[in-house]
C-alpha positions in Angstrom: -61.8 -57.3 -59.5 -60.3 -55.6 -62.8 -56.5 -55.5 -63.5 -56.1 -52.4 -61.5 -57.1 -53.3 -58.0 -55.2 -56.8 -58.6 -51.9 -54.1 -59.0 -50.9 -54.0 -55.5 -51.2 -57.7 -54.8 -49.9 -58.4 -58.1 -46.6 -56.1 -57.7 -46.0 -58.1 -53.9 -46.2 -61.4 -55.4 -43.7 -60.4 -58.1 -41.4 -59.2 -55.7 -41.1 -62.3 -53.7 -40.9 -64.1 -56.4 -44.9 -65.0 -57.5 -46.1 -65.9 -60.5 -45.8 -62.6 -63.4 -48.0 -61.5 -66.2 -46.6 -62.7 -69.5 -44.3 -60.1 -71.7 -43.0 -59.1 -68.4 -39.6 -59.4 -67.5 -38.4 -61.5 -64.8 -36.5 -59.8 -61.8 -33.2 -60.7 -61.0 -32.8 -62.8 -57.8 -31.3 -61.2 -54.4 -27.8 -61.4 -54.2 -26.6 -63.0 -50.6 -23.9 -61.4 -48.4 -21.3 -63.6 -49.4 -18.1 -63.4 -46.7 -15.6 -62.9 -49.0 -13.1 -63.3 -46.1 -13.5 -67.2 -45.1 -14.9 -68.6 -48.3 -18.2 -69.9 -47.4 -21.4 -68.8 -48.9 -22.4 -68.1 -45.6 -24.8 -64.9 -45.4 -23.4 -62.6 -43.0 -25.4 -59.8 -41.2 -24.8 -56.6 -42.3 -23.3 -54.0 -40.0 -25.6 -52.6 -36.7 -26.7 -49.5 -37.2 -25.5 -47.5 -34.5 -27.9 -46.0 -31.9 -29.2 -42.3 -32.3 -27.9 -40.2 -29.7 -29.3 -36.7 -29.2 -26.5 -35.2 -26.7 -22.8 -36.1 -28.6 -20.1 -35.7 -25.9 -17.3 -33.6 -26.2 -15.3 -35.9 -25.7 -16.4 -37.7 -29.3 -15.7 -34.1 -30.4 -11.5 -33.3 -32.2 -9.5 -32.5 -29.3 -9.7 -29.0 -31.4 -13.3 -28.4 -31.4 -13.6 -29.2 -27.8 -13.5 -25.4 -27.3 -14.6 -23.0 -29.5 -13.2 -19.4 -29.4 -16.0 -16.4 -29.3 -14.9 -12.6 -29.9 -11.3 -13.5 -28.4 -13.7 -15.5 -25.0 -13.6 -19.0 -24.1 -17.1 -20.3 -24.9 -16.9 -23.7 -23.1 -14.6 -22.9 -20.5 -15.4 -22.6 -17.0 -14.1 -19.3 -15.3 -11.1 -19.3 -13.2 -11.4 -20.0 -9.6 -9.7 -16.2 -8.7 -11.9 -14.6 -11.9 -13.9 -12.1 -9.0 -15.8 -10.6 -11.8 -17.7 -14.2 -12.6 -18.7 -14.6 -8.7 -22.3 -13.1 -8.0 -22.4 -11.1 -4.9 -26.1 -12.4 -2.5 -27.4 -9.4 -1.4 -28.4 -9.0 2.3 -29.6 -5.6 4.0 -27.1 -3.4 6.1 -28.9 -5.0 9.2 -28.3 -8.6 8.2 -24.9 -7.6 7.2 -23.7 -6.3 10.8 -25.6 -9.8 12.6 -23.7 -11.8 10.2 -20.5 -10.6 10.8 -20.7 -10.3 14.5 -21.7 -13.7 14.3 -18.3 -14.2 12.4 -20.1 -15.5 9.2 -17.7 -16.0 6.0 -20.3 -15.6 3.9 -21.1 -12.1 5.2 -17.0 -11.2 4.8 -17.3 -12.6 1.4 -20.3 -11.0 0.3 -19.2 -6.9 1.5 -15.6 -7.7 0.3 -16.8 -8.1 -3.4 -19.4 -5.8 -3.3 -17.7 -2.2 -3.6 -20.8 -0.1 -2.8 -20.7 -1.5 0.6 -17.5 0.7 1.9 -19.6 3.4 3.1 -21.8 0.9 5.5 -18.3 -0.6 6.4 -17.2 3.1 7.8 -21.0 3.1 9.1 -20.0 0.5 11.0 -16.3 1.7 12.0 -17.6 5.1 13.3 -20.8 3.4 14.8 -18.6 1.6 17.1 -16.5 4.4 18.2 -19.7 6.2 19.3 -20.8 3.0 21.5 -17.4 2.6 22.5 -17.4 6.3 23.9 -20.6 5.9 25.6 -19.4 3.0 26.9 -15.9 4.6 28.4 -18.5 7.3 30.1 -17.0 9.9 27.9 -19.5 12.7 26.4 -19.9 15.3 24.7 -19.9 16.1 21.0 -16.6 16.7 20.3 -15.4 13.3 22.1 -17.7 11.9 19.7 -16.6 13.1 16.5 -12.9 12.7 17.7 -13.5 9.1 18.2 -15.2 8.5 15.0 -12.5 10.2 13.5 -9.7 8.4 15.5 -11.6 5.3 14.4 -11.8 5.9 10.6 -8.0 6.9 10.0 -7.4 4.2 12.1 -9.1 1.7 10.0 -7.8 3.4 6.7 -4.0 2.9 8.6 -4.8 -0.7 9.5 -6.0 -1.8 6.4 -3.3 -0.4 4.7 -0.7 -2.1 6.6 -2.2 -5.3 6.6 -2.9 -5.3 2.7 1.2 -4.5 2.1 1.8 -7.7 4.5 -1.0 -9.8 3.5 -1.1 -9.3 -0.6 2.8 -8.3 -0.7 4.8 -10.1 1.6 2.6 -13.3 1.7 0.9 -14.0 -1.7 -2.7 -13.0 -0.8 -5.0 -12.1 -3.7 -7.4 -9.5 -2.7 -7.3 -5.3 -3.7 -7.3 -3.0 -0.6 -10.9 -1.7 -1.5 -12.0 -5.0 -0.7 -9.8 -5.5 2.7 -10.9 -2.7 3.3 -14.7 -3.0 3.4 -14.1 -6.8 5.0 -12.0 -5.2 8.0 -14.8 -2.7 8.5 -17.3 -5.0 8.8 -14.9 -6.7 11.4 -15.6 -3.9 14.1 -19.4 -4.7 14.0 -18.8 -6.6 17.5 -17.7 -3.3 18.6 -21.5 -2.0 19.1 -21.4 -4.1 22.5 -18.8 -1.8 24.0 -21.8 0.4 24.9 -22.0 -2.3 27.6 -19.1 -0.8 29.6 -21.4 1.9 31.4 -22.6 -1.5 33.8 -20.6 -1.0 37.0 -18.0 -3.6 37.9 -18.4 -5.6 34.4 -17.1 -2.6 32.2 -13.9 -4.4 31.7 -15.2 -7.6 31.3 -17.5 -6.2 28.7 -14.4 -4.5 26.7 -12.0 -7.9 27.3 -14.9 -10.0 25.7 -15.8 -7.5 23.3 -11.8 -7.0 22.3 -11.5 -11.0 21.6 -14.4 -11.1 19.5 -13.3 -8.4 17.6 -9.7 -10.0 16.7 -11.8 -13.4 15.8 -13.8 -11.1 12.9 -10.8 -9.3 11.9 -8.5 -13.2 11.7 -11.4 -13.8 10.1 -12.0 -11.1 7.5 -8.7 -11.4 6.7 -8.6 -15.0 5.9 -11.7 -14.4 3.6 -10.8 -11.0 1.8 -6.6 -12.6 1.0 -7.9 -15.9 0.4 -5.1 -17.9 2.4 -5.3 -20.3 5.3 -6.2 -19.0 8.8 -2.4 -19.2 10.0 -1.6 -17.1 7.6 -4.2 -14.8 8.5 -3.3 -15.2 12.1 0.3 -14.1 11.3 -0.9 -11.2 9.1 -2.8 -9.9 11.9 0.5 -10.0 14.0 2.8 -8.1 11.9 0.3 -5.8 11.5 -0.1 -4.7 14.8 3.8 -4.9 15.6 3.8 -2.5 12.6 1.1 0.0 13.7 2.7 -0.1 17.4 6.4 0.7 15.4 4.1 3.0 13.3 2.7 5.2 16.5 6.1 5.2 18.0 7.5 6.8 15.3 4.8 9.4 15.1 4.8 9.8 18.7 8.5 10.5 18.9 8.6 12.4 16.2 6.3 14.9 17.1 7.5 14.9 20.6 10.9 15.7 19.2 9.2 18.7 17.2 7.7 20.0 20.5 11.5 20.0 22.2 12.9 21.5 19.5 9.9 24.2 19.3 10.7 25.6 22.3 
């Protein structure tokens, strides 16, 4: 073969240290890795290279550029545990909504009290219940039936009102009284049994069972909607019907002192 194809094989030799062409000059030898530190003419290794990792940590990152601010948000932070606007709401149909809270399900309670196009299925319930519990009582008649349903609604509106001042006021709940509101609603959905009461001789046993179940949804919703402990929901529900039976008395003997006075 001619000088050229010996080039490769030529260039290897030279640079371990082969035989060279003459005229050329000769390479310098390798220098070893003295350690400088001991003395010796030891070679050392030189330093590992350090593995390639694809996913750095952040906690390798400055204790500065652990969070990084965009448009005045918190990229990398989580959202606070009361942030309501981060927390998706499931959807479930009206239907599922009323099974689920009669079968006292926090989920259910959870779900209507963030979702704020549910308050007019929560008075569907409210005024749905005052029907059955009507028809249950034997009383008929139209205007018995939209005197309950309104009897029902104001009383709900009242209720909720009173228990949102005691709950979120006087005990540190977090919740707005839209979404009491809508969770108390919901509450009555046990009240569709009360249509029950027409059975001779189990009428009352029908409205005792159906009036414990009730309070159970409405300890409940209340626990889930002020997002406290179920004593404290217990005791909210306890002031608030001390203070719609001082409420009634009020309005009761005020407008039985108006009727003295009338005449």
């Amino acid at each position: 073969m001619g000088r050229r194809g010996r080039s490769g094989k030529d260039t290897e030799a030279r640079g371990q240290g082969g035989t060279r062409e003459p005229g050329e000059p000769a390479l310098p030898p390798p220098k070893p890795n003295i350690n400088r530190r001991s003395g010796s003419n030891k070679i050392s290794p030189g330093p590992v290279p350090r593995p390639f990792r694809s996913h750095a940590s952040p906690f390798d990152l400055p204790r500065d550029a652990r969070t990084c601010t965009v448009k005045g948000s918190q990229a990398l932070s989580p959202p606070a545990p009361g942030d309501r606007a981060m927390q998706p709401v499931p959807t479930h149909t009206f239907t599922q909504r009323i099974i689920g809270a009669a079968r006292v399900d926090p989920v259910i309670y959870n779900e209507v009290e963030h979702d704020t196009s549910a308050t007019g299925q929560a008075a569907m319930v409210v005024a749905f219940a005052a029907v059955c519990s009507a028809i249950g009582n034997l009383e008929g008649g139209l205007g018995v039936m939209i005197g309950a349903i309104f009897s029902a609604i104001v009383g709900w509106l009242i209720w909720s009102a009173v228990t949102y001042l005691i709950g979120d006021k006087l005990l540190g709940g977090t919740a707005t009284w839209g979404e009491l509101l809508r969770a108390i609603g919901f509450a009555n959905a046990p009240g569709i049994f009360l249509i029950l009461g027409v059975v001779p001789f189990f009428g009352w046993i029908v409205r005792f069972v159906v009036g414990i179940w009730m309070l159970i949804c409405g300890i409940v919703a209340i626990r889930e909607a002020l997002d406290f402990s179920t004593g404290k929901a217990i005791l909210t529900a306890i002031l608030g019907w001390f203070a719609m039976i001082l409420l009634s008395l009020i309005l009761i003997g005020g407008t039985a002192g108006q009727g003295i006075f009338a005449r």
